[in-house]
Structure formats: structure tokens, C-alpha cells
TORLOMI-346576 format. One line per field, with one value per atom (N, C-alpha, C): residue in one letter; x, y, z. Coordinates in steps of 0.2 Angstrom, whole numbers, padded with zeros to 4 digits. Layout:
% TORLOMI-346576
vexnu: c(A/...);
x: c(X/...);
y: c(Y/...);
z: c(Z/...);
This chain:
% TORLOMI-346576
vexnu: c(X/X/X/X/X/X/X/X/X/X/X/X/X/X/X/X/X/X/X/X/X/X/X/X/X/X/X/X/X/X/X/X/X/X/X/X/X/X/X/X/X/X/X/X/X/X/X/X/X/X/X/X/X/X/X/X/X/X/X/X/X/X/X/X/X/X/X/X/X/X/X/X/X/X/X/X/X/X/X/X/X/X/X/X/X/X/X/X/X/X/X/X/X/X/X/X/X/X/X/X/X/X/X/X/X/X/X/X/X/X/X/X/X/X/X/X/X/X/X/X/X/X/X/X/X/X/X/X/X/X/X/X/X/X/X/X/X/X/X/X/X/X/X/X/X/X/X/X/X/X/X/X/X/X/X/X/X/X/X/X/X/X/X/X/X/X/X/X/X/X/X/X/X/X/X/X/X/X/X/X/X/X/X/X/X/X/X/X/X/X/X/X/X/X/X/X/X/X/X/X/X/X/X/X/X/X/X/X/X/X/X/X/X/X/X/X/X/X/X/X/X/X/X/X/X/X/X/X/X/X/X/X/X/X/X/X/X/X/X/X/X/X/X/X/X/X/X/X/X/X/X/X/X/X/X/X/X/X/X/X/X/X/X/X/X/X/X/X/X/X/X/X/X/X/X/X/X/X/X/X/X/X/X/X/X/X/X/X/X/X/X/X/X/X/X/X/X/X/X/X/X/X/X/X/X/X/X/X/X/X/X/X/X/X/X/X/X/X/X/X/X/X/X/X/X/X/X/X/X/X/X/X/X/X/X/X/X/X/X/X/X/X/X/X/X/X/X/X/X/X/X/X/X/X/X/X/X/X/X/X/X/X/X/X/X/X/X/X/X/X/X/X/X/X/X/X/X/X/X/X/X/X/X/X/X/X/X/X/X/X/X/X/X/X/X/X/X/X/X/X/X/X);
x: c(-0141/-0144/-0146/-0153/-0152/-0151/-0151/-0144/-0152/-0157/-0162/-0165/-0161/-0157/-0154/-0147/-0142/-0143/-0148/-0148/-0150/-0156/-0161/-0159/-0155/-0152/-0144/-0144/-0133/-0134/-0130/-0126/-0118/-0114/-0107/-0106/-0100/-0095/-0089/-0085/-0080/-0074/-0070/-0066/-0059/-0055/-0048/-0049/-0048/-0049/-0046/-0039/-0036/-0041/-0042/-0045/-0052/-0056/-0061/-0066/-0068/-0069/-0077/-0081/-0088/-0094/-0100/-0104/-0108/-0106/-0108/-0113/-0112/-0117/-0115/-0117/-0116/-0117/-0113/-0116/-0118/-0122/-0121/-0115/-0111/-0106/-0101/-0095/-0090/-0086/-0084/-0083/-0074/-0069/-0062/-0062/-0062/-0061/-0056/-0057/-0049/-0042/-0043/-0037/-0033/-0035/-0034/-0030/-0032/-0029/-0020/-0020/-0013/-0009/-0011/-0006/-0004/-0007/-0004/0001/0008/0014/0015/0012/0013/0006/0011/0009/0003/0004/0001/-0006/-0003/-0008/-0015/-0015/-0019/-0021/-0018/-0021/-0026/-0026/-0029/-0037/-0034/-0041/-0044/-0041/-0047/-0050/-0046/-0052/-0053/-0055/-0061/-0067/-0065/-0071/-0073/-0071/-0076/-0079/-0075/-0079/-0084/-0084/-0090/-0096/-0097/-0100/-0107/-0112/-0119/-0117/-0121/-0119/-0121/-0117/-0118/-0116/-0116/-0110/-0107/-0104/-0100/-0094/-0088/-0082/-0079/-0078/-0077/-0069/-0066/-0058/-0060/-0057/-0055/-0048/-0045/-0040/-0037/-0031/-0030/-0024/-0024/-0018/-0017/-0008/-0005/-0006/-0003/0000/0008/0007/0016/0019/0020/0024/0024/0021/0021/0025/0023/0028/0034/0036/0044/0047/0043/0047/0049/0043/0043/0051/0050/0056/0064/0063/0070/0071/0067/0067/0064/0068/0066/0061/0054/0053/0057/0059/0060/0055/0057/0053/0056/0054/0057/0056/0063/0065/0062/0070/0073/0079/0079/0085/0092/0098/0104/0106/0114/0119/0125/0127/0135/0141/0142/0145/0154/0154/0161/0160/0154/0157/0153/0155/0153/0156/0150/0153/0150/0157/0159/0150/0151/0144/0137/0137/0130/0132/0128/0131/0126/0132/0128/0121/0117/0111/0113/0109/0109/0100/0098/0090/0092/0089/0087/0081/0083/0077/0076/0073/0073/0072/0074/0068/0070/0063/0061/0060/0062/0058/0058/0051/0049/0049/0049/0050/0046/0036/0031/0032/0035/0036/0040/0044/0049/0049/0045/0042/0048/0051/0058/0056/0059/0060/0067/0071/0076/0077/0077/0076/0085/0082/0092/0088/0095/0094/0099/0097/0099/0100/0104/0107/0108/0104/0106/0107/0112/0112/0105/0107/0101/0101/0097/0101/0095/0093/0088/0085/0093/0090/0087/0087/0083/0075/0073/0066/0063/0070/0065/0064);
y: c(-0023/-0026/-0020/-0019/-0014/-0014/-0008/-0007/-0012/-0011/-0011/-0020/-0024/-0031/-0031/-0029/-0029/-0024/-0021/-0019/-0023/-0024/-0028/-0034/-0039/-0045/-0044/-0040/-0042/-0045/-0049/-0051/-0053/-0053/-0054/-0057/-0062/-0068/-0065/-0068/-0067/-0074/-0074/-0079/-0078/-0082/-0082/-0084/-0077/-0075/-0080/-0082/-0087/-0096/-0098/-0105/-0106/-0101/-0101/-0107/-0111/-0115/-0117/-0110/-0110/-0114/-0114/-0116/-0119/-0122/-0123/-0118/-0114/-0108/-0106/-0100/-0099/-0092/-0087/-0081/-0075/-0069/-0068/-0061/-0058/-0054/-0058/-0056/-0057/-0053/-0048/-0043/-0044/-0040/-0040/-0034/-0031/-0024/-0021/-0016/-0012/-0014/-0012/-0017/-0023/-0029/-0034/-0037/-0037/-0040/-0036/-0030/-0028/-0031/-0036/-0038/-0045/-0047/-0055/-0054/-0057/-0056/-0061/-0067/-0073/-0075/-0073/-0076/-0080/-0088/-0092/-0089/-0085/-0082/-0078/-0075/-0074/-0076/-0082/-0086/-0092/-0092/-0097/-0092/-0084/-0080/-0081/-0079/-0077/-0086/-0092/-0096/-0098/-0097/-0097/-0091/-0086/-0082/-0084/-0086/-0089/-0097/-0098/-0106/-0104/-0097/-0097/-0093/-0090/-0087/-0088/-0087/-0090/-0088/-0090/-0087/-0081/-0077/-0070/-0065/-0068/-0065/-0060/-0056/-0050/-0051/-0051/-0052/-0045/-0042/-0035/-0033/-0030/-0029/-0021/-0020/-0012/-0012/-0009/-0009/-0001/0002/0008/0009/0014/0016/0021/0021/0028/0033/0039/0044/0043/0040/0039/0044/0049/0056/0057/0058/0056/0052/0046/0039/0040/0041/0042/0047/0053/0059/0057/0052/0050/0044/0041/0036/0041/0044/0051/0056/0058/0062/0060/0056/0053/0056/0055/0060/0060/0064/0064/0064/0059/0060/0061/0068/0068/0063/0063/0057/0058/0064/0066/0071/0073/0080/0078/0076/0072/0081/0076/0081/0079/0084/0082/0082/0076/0076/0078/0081/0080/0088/0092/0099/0103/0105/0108/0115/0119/0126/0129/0132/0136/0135/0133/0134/0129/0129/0126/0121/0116/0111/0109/0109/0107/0102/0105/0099/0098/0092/0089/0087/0089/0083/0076/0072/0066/0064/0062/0063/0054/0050/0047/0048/0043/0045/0035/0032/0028/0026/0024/0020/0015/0012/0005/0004/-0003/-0009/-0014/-0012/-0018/-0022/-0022/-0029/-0034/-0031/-0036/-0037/-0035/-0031/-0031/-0025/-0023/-0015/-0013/-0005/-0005/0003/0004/0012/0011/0016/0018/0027/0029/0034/0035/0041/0046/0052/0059/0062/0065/0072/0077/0082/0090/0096/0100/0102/0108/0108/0109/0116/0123/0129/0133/0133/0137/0145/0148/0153/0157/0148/0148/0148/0147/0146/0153/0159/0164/0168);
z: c(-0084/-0078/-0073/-0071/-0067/-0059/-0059/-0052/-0046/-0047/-0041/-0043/-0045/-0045/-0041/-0040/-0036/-0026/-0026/-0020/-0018/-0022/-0017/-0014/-0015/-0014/-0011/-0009/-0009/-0003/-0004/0004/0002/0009/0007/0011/0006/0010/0008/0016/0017/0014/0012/0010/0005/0007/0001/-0004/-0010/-0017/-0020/-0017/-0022/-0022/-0016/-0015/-0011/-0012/-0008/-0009/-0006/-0009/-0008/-0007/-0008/-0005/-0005/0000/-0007/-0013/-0019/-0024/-0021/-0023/-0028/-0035/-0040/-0035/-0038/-0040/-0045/-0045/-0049/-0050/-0046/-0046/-0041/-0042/-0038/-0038/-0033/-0030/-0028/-0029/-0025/-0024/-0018/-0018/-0012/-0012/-0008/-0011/-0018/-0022/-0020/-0015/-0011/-0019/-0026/-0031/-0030/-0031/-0029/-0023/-0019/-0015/-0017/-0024/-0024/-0027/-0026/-0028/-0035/-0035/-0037/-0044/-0050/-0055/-0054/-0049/-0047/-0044/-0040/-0035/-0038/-0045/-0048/-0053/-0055/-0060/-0056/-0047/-0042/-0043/-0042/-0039/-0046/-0051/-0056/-0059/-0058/-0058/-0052/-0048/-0041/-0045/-0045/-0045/-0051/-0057/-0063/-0063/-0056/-0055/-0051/-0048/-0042/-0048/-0053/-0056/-0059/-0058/-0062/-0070/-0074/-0081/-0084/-0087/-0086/-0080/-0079/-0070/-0071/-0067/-0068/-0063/-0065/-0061/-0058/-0054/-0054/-0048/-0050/-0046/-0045/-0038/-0037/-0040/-0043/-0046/-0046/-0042/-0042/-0044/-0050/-0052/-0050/-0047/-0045/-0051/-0050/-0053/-0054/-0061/-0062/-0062/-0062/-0061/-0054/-0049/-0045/-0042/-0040/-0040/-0041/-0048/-0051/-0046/-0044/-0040/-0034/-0031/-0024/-0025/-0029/-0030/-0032/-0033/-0034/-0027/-0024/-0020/-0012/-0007/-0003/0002/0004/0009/0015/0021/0027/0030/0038/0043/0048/0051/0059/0065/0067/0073/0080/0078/0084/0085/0092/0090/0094/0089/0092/0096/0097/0102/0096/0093/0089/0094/0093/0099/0094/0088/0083/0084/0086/0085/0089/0097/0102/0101/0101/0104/0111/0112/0118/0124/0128/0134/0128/0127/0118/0115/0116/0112/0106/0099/0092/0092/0090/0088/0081/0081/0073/0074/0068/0067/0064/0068/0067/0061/0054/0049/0046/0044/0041/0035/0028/0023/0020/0017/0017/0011/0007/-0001/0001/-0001/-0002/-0008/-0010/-0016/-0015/-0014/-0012/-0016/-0024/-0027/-0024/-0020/-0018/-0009/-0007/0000/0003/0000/0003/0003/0011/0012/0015/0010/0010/0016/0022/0028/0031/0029/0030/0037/0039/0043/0041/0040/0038/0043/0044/0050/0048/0050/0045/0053/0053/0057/0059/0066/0070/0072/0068/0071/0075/0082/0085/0083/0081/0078/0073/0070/0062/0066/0071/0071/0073/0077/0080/0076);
């Protein structure tokens, strides 16, 4: 099909991929994009989208998903090695020296588990030495 089909005519509707329930119109593409398909959690939930867009389809229609895959090495390091994020700058209040009192940094570091939309959020403390910066 050529591309100068497709410019020439686009227009977009906005509506819910799982039950959208159409203006009785056919088309001839059906578009999901910004990987909106990775956020259905539910079996059901895209067994609803993908018959909606072929009930909404002309024949010969084109269905088409943005669909992004990470970098699984990547990924796997990211889930082994938590990032930090700086907070803030505590006071230790267990171990004060003479006139100077200990800092600690304040660090978060955060795994999420979107399949389960659970985030597992620690706070890390690592002492705070000034003279490390001069």
C-alpha cells in the first residue's frame, strides 16, 4: 500500500483500546502507540483490545502496536544493582566528633515490579566526609 494512501487521509480518534465502541466506522489501520499495549495487566484486557481493533478493521486493514523492548542485560543489572538517589544530608546523631558534627547522606534506591505495580523504596546512609570534596 503506498505510504501517499495513508497521508493523505489520516485522521485520529481517541478512545479505550479495550471497548471502544466506534462511531460504526471501519478502518483501514488501527494504530496503539506509545506502547499504551504494555500497560494492560489483564489477560482479559487484551484479549478485549485486540477484538475491538479487528472488529473495527476494513478488510485488509493493518493492526499495528508500538511495542518496546528493553535491553535485558540492562534490565537484569538495573534489578541486581539498585540505583541511588540523593535526599538529603542527615546529622548522626550515634557518632559526633569533638566541635563537628557527623553527616550521613540520605540515598534512596528504588526497584519497581510494573507487573505487579509494586515499588520496593529503601533509604541508604553512607557517611558524609567534606573533606572528600576539597
Amino acid at each position: 500500500m503506498p505510504l501517499s494512501r495513508w497521508c493523505a487521509s489520516v485522521s485520529l480518534v481517541k478512545g479505550d483500546m479495550r471497548d471502544w465502541p466506534g462511531t460504526g466506522d471501519t478502518f483501514d489501520a488501527v494504530v496503539i502507540a506509545c506502547c499504551s499495549v504494555s500497560h494492560m495487566l489483564t489477560l482479559d484486557d487484551r484479549r478485549r483490545t485486540w477484538a475491538t481493533a479487528f472488529r473495527l478493521l476494513r478488510p485488509g486493514g493493518v493492526f499495528i502496536l508500538d511495542v518496546r523492548v528493553p535491553d535485558l542485560a540492562t534490565l537484569a543489572e538495573a534489578q541486581r544493582v539498585r540505583p541511588r538517589a540523593f535526599v538529603d544530608l542527615d546529622i548522626d546523631a550515634t557518632r559526633r566528633t569533638v566541635g563537628e558534627e557527623a553527616r550521613l547522606l540520605r540515598c534512596t534506591a528504588t526497584t519497581n515490579e510494573p507487573h505487579l505495580q509494586r515499588a520496593d523504596v529503601r533509604l541508604l546512609y553512607d557517611r558524609f566526609d567534606q573533606r572528600a570534596l576539597a
